[in-house]
Backbone as CSV, one residue per row, in Angstrom:
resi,resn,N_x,N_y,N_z,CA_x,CA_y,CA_z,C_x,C_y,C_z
1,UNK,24.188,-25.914,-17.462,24.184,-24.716,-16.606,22.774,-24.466,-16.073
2,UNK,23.130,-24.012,-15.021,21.528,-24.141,-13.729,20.648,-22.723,-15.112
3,UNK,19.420,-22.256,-14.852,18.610,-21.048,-14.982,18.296,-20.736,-13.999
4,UNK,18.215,-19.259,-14.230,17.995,-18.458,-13.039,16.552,-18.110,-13.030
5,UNK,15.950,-18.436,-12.400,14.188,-18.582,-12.030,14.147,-17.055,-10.775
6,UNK,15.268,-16.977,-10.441,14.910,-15.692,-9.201,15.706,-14.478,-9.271
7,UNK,15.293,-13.599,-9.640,16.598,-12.022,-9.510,15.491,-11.534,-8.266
8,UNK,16.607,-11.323,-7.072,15.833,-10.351,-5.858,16.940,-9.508,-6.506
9,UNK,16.530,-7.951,-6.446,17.588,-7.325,-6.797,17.319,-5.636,-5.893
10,UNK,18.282,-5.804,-4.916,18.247,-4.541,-4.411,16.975,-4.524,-3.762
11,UNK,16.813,-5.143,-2.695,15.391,-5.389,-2.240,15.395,-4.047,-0.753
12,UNK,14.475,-3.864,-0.768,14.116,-3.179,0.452,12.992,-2.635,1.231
13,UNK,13.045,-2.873,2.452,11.602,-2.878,2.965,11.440,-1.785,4.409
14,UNK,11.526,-0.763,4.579,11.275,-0.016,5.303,10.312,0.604,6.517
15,UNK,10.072,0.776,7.749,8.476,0.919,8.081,9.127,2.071,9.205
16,UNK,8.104,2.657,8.987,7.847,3.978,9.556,7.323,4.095,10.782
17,UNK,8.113,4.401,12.681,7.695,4.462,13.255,7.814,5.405,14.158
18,UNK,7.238,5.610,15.423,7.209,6.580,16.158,8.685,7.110,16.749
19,UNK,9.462,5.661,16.454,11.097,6.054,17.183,11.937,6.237,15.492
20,UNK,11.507,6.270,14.761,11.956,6.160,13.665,11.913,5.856,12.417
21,UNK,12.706,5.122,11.375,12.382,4.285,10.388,13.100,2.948,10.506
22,UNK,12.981,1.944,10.384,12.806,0.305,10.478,13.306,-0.070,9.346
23,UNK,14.804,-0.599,9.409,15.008,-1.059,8.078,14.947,-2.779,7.706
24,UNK,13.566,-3.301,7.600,13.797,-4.734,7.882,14.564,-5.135,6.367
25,UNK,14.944,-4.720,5.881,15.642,-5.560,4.725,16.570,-3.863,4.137
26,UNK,17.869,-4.281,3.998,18.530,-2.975,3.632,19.674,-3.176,1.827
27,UNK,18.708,-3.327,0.779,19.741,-3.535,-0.203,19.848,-5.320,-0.403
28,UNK,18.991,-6.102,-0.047,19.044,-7.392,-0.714,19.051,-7.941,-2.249
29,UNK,20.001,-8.777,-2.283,20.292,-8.854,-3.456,20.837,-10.908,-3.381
30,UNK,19.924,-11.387,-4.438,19.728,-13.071,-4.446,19.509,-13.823,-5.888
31,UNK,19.890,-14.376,-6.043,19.521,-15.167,-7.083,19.281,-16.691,-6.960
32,UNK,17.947,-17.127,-7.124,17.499,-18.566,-7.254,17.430,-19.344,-8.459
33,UNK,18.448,-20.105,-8.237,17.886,-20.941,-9.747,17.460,-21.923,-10.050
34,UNK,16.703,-22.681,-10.510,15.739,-23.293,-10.873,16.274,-24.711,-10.544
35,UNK,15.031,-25.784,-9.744,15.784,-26.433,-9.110,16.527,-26.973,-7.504
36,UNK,16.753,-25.143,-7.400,17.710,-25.284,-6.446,17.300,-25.055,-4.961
37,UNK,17.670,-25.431,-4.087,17.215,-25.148,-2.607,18.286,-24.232,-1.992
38,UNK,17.378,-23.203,-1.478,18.492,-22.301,-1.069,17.682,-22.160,0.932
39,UNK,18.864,-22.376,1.470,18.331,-22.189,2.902,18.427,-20.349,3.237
40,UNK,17.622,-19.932,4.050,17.483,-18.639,4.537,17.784,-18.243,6.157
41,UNK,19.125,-18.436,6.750,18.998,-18.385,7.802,19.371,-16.984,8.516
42,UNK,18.963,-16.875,10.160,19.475,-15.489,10.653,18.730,-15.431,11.940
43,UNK,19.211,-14.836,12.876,18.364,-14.396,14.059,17.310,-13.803,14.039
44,UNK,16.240,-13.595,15.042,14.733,-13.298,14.835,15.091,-11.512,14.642
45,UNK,14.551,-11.244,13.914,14.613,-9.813,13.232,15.798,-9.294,12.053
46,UNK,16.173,-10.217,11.497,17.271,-10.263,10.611,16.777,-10.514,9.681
47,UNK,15.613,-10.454,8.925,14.454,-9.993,7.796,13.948,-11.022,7.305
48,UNK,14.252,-12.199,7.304,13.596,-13.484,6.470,12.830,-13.570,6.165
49,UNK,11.738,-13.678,7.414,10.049,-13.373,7.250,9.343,-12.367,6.399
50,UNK,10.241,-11.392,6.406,10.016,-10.271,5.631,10.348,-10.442,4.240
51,UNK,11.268,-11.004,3.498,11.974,-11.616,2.262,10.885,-12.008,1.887
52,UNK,10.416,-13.438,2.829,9.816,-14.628,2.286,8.431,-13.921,1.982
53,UNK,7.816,-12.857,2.736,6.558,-12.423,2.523,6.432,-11.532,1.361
54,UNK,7.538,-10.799,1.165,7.598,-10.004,0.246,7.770,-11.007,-1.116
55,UNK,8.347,-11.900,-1.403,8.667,-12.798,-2.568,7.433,-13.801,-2.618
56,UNK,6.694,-13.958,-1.329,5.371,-14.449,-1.645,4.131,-13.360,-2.193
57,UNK,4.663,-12.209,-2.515,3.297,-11.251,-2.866,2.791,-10.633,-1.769
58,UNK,2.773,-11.126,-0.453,1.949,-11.019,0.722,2.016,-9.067,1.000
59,UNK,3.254,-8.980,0.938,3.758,-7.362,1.211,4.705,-6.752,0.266
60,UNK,4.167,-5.092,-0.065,5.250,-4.733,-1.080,6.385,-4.435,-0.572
61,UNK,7.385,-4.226,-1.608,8.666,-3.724,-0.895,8.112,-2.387,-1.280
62,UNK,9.965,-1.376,-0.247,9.803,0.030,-0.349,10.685,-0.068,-1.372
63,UNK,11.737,-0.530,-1.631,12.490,-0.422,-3.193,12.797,-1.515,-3.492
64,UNK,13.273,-1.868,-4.664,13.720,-2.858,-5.567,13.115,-3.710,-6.349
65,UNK,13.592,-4.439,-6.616,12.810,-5.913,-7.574,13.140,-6.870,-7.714
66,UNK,11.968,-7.842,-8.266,11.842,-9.098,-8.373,11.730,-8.912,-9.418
67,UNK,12.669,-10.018,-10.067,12.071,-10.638,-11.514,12.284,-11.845,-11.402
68,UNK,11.212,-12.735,-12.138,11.099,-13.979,-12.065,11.270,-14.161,-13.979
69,UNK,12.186,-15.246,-14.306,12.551,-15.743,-15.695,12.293,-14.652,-16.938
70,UNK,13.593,-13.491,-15.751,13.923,-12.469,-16.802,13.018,-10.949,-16.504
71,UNK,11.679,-11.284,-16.157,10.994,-10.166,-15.862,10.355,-9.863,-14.500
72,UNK,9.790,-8.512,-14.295,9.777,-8.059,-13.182,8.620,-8.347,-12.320
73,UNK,8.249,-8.960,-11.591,6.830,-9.575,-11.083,6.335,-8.670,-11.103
74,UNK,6.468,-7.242,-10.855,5.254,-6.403,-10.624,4.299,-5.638,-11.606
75,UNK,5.213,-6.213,-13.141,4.825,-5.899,-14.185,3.274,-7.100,-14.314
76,UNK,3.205,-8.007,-13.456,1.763,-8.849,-13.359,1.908,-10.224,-12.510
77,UNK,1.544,-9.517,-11.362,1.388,-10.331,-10.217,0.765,-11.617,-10.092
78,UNK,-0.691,-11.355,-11.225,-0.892,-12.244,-10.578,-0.535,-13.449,-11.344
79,UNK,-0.042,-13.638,-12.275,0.624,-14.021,-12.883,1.854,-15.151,-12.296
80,UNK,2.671,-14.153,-11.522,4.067,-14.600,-10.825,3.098,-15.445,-9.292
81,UNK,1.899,-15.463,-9.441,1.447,-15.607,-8.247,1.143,-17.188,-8.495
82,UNK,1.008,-17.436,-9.866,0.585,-18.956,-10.328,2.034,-19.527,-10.512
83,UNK,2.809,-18.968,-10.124,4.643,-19.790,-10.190,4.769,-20.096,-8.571
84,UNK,3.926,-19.786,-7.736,4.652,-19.864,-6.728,4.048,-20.679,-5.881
85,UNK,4.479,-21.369,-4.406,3.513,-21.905,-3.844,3.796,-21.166,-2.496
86,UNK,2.977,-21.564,-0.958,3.741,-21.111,-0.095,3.309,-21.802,1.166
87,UNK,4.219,-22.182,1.677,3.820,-22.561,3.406,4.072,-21.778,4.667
88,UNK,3.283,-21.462,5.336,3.465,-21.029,6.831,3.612,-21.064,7.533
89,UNK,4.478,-20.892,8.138,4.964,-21.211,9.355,3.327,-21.847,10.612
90,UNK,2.909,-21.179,10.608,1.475,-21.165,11.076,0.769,-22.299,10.588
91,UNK,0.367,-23.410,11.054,-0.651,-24.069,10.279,-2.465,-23.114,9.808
92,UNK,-2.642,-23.185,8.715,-3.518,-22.500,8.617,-4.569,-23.047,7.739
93,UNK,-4.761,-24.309,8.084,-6.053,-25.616,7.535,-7.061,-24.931,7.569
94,UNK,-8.381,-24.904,7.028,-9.604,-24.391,7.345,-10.306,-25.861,8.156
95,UNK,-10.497,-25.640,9.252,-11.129,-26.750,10.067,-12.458,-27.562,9.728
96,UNK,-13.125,-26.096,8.732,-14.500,-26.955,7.820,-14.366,-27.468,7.078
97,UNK,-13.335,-27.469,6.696,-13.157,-28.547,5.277,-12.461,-30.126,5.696
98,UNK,-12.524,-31.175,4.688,-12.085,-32.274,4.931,-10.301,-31.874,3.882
99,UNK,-9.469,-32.744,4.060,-8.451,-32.760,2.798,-8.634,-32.726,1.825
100,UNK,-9.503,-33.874,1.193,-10.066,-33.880,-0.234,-10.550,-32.095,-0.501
101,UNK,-11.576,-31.686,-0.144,-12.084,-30.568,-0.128,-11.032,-29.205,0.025
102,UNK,-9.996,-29.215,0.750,-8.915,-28.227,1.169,-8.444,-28.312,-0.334
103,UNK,-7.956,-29.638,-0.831,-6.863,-29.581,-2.071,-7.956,-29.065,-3.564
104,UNK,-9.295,-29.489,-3.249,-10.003,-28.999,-4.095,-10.349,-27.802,-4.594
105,UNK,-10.217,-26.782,-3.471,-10.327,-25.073,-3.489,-9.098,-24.533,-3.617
106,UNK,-8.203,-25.685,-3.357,-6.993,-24.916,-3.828,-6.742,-24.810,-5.367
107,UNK,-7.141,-26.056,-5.730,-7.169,-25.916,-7.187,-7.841,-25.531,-8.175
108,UNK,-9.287,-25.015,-7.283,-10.114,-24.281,-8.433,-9.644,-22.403,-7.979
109,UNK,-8.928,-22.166,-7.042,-8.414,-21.068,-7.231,-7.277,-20.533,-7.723
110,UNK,-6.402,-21.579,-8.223,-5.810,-21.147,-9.604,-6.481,-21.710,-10.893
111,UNK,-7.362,-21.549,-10.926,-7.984,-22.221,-12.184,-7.742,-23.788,-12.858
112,UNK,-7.514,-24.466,-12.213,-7.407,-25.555,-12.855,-8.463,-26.491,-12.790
113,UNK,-8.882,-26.973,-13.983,-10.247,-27.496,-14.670,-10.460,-28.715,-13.501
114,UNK,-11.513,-29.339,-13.718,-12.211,-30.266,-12.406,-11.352,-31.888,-12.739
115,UNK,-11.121,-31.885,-14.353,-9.986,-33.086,-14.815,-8.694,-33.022,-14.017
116,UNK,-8.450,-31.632,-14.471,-6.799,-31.326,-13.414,-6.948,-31.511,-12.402
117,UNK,-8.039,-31.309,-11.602,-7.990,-30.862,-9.739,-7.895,-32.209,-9.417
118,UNK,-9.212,-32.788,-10.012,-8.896,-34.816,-9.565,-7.521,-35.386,-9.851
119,UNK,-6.986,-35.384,-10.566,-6.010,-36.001,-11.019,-4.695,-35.386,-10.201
120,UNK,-4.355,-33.951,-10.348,-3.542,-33.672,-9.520,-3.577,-33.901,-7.486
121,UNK,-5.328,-33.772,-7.011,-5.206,-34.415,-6.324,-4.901,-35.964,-5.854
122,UNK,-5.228,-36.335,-6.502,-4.825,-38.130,-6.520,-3.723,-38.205,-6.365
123,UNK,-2.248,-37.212,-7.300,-1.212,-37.225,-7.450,-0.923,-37.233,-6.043
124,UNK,-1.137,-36.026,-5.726,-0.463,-35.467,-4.422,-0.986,-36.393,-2.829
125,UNK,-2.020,-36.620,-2.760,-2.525,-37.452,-1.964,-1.987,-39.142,-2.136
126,UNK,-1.550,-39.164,-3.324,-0.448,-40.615,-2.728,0.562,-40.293,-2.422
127,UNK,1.155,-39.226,-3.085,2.705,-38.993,-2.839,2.843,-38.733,-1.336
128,UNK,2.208,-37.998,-0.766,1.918,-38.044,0.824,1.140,-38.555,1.697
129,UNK,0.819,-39.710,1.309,0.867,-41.127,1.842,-0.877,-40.275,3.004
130,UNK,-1.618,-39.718,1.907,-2.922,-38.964,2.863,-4.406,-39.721,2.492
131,UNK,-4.299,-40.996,1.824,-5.092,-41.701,1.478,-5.974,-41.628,2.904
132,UNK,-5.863,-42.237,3.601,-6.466,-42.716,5.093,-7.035,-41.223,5.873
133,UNK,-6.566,-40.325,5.297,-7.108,-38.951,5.918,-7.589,-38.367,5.192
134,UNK,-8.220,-38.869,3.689,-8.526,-37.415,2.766,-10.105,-36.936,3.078
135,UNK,-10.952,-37.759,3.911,-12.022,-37.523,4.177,-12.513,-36.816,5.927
136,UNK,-11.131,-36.879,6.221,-10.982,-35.979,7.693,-10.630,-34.581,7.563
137,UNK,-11.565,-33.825,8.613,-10.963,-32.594,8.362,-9.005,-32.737,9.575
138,UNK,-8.881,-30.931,9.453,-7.383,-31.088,9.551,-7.362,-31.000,10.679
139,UNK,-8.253,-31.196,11.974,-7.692,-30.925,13.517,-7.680,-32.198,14.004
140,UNK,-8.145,-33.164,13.314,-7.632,-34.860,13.702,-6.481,-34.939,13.337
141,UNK,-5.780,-34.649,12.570,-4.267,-35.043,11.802,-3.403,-34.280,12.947
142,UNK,-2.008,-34.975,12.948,-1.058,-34.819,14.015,-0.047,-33.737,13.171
143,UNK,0.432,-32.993,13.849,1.581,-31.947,13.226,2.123,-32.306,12.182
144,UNK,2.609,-33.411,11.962,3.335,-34.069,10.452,2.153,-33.750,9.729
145,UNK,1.158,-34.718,9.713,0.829,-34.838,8.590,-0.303,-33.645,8.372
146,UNK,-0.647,-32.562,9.206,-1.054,-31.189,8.602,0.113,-30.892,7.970
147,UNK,1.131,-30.965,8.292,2.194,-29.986,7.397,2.382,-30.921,5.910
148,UNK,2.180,-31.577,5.762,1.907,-32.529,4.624,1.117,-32.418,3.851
149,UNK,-0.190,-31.706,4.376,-1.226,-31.051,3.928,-1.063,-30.163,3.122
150,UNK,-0.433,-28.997,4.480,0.129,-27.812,3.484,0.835,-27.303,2.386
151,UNK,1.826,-28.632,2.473,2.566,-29.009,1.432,1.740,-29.502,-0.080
152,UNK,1.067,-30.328,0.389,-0.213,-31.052,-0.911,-0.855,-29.331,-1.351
153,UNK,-1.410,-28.436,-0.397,-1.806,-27.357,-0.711,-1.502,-26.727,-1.840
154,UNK,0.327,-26.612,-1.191,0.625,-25.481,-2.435,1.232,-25.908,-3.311
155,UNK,1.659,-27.366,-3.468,1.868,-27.498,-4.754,0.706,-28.067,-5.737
156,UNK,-0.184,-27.939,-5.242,-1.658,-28.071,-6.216,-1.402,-27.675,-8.120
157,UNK,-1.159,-26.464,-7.890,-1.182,-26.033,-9.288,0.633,-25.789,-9.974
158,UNK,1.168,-26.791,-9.088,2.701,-27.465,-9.711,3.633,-25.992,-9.941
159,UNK,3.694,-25.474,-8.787,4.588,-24.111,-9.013,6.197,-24.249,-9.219
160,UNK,6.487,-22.948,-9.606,8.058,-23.432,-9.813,8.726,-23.546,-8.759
161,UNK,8.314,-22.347,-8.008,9.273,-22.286,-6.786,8.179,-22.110,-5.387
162,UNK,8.354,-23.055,-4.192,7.741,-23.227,-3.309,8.646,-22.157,-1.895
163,UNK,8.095,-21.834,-1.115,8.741,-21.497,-0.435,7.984,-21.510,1.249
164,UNK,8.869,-21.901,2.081,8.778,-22.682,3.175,8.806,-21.965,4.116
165,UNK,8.112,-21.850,5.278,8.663,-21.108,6.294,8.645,-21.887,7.876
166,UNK,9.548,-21.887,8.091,9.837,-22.737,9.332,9.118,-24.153,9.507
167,UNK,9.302,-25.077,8.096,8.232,-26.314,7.878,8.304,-27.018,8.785
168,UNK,9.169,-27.486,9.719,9.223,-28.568,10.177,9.412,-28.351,12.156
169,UNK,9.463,-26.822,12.344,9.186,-26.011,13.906,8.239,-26.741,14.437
170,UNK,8.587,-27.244,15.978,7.671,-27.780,16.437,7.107,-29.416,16.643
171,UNK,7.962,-29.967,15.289,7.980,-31.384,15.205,8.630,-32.087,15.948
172,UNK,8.435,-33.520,15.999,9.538,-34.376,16.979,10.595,-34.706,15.781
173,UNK,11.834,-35.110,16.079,12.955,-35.551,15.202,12.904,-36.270,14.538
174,UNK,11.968,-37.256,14.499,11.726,-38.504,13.207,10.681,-37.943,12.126
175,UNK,9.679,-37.265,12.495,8.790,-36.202,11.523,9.272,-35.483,11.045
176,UNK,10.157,-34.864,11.771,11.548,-33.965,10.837,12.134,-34.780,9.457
177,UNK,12.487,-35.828,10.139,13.031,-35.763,9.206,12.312,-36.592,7.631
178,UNK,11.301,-37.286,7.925,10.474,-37.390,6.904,10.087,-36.332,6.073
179,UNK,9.717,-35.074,6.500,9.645,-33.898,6.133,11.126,-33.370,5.071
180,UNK,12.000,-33.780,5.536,13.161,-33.537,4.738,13.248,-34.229,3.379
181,UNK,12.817,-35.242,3.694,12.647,-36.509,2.616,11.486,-35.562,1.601
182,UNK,10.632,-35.619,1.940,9.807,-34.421,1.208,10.352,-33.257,0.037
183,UNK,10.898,-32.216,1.162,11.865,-31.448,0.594,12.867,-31.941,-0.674
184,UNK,13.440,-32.738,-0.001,14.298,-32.990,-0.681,13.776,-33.808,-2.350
185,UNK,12.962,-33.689,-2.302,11.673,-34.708,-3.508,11.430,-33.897,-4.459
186,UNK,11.494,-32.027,-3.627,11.366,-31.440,-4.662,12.086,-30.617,-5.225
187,UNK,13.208,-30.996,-4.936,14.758,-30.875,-5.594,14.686,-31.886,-7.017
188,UNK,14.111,-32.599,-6.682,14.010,-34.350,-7.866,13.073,-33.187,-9.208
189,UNK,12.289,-32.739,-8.684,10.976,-32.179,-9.669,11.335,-31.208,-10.173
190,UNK,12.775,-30.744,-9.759,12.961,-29.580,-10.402,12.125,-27.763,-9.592
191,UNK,11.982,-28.458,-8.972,11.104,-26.760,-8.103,12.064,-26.347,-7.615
192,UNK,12.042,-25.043,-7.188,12.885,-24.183,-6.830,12.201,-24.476,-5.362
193,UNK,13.313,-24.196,-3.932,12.573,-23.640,-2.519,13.527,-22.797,-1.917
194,UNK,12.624,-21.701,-1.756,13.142,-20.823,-0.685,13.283,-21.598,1.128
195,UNK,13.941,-22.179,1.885,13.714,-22.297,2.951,14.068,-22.161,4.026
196,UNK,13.198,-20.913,4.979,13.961,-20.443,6.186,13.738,-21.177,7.348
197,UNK,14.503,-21.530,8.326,14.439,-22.076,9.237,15.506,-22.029,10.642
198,UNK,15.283,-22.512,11.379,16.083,-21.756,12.569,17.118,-23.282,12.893
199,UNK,16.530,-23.948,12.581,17.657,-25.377,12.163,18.513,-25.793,11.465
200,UNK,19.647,-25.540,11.834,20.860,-25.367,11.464,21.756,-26.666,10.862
201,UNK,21.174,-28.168,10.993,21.214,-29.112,10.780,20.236,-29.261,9.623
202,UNK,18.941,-29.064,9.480,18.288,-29.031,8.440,18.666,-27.690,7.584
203,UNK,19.512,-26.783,7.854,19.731,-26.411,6.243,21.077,-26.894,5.934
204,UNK,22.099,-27.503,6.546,22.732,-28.037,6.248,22.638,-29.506,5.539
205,UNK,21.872,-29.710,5.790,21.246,-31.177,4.964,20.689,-30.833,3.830
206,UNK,19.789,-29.446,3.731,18.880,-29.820,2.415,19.280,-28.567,1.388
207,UNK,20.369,-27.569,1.917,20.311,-26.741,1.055,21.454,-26.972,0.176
208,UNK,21.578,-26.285,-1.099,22.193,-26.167,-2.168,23.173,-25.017,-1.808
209,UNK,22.924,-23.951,-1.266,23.136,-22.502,-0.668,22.361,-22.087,0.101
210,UNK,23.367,-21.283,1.057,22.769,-20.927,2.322,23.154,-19.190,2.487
211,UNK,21.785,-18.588,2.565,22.077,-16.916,2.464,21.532,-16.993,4.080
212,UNK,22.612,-15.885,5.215,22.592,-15.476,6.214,22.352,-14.270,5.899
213,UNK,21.111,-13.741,6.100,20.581,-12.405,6.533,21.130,-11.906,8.180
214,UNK,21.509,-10.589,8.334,21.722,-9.948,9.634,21.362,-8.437,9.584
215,UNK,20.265,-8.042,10.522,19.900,-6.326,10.059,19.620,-6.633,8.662
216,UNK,19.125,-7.251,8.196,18.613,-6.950,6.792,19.503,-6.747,5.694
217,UNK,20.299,-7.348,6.700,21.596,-7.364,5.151,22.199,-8.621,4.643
218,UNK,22.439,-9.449,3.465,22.799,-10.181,3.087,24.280,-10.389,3.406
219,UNK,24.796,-11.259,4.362,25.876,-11.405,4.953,26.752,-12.485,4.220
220,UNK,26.443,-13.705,4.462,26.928,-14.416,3.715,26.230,-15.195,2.334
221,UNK,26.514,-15.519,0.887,26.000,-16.321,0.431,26.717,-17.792,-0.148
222,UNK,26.316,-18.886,-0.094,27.873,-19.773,-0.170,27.419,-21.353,0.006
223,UNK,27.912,-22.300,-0.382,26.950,-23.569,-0.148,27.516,-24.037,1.325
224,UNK,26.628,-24.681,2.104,26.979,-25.122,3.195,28.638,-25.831,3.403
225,UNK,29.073,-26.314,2.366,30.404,-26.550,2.405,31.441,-26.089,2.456
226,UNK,31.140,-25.004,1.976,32.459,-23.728,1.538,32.057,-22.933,2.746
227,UNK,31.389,-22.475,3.442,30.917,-21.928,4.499,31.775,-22.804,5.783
228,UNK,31.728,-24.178,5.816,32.616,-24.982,6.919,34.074,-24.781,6.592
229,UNK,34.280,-24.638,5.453,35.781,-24.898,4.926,36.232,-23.599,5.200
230,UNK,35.552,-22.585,4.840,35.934,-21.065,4.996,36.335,-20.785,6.475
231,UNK,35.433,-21.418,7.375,35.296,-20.981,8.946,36.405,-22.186,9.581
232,UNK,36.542,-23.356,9.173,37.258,-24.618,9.393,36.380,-25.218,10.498
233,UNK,35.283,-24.961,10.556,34.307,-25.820,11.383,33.414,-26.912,10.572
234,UNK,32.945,-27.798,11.851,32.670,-29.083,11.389,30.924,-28.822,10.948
235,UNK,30.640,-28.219,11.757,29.227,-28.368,11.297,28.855,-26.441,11.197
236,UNK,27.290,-26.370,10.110,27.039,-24.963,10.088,26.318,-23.892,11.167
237,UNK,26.399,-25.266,12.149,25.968,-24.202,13.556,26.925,-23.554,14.415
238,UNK,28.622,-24.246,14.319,29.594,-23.562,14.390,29.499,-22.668,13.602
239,UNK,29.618,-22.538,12.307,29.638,-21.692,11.535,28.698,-19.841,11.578
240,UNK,27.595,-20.266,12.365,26.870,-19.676,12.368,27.150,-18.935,13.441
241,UNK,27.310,-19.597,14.837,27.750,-18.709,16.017,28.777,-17.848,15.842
242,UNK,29.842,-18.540,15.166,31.309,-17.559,15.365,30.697,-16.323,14.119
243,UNK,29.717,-16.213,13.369,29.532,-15.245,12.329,28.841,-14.132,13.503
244,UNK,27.776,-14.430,13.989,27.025,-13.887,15.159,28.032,-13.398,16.546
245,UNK,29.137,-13.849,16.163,29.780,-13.391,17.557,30.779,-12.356,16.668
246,UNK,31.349,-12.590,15.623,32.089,-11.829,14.934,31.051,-10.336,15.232
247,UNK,29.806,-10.614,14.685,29.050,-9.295,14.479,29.519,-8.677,15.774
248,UNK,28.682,-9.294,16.538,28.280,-8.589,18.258,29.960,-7.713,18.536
249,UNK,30.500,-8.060,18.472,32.388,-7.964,18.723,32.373,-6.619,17.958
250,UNK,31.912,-6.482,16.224,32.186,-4.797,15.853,31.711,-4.182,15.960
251,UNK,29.736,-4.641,17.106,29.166,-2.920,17.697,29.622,-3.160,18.928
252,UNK,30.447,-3.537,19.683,31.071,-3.619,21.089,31.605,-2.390,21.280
């Protein structure tokens, strides 16, 4: 039986504006378990970004909780902060640094000793094939292999659960899908990934379960299979439109 590495429970995120109040997340409620890849999909303002930032530490919620293996992250952050890794949508390399040097500050800022940092870099720098670039900084490297980077980044200090945000936006289709190959590697290791993306083919390929956020509400949760079988469509981008058209149809 899987463990549950993630309770979102009753999540909510609110913002306060001149026309009103903003409910980017209304009552979310998730469970990740260890291991497992769960895709995050939904139209632009249907809270993901907001999930993923909030479950990265980045922003608090206005109610609910996280607990990570039983307890509540906010009982010690920074703590839950050494379980996690995270990528951005954004490439966000520091241009002064070389690779070697990027993976190096990553690892002396979770504390890991100068034995660990070498060694885990070595790890990670073969596994992503960055031998030939570790002495370049990151504005020579082509879109793949910065995001490869980023990837080497955050799993530096071997987190449980990584979480992705739009990894592979922007790429050509064969970098894609190497990138998947990736992903999918750390399904093998046992890491948990959160991953949102607007590719509907790539979460159908790499996820375990697929949660559709809409208005900030958890719409569907269900593995990409039972989701086709449920709808009787062939692929989850059918799946996805007729859910999106269902909506639009009951504020008509």
């Amino acid at each position: 039986m899987s463990k549950k590495l993630i309770e979102i429970d009753n999540l909510h995120k609110h913002y306060t504006t001149k026309h009103g109040i903003i409910k980017a997340l209304d009552g979310v409620s998730l469970t990740i378990q260890q291991g497992e890849i769960i895709g995050l999909l939904g139209v632009n303002g249907a809270g993901k970004t907001t999930l993923s930032s909030i479950l990265a530490t980045l922003h608090p919620a206005t109610h609910g909780d996280i607990r990570y293996n039983g307890h509540s992250i906010y009982a010690d952050i920074p703590s839950f902060r050494h379980a996690i890794g995270f990528c951005p949508q954004k490439v966000n390399l520091n241009k002064d640094l070389t690779i070697d040097q990027t993976l190096w500050f990553a690892g002396a800022y979770y504390g890991l000793s100068k034995t660990e940092i070498r060694t885990r870099r070595e790890e990670l720098i073969q596994h992503y094939d960055l031998e030939k670039y570790r002495s370049e900084k990151a504005d020579v490297l082509s879109g793949g292999y910065q995001r490869r980077v980023l990837f080497a980044r955050a799993l530096m200090h071997t987190p449980k659960l990584l979480i992705l945000d739009e990894p592979t936006v922007g790429l050509d289709p064969h970098i894609r899908h190497r990138l998947w190959s990736a992903i999918q590697d750390l399904k093998e290791q046992n890491i948990s990934v959160l991953l949102t993306t607007h590719y509907l083919d790539e979460a159908d390929v790499l996820s375990d379960r697929i949660c559709i956020l809409d208005k900030g509400i958890v719409k569907k949760i269900e593995t990409p299979q039972q989701l086709k079988k449920s709808y009787n469509k062939q692929t989850l981008e059918d799946v996805f439109i007729q859910l999106m058209n269902e909506e639009a149809s009951h504020e008509s």
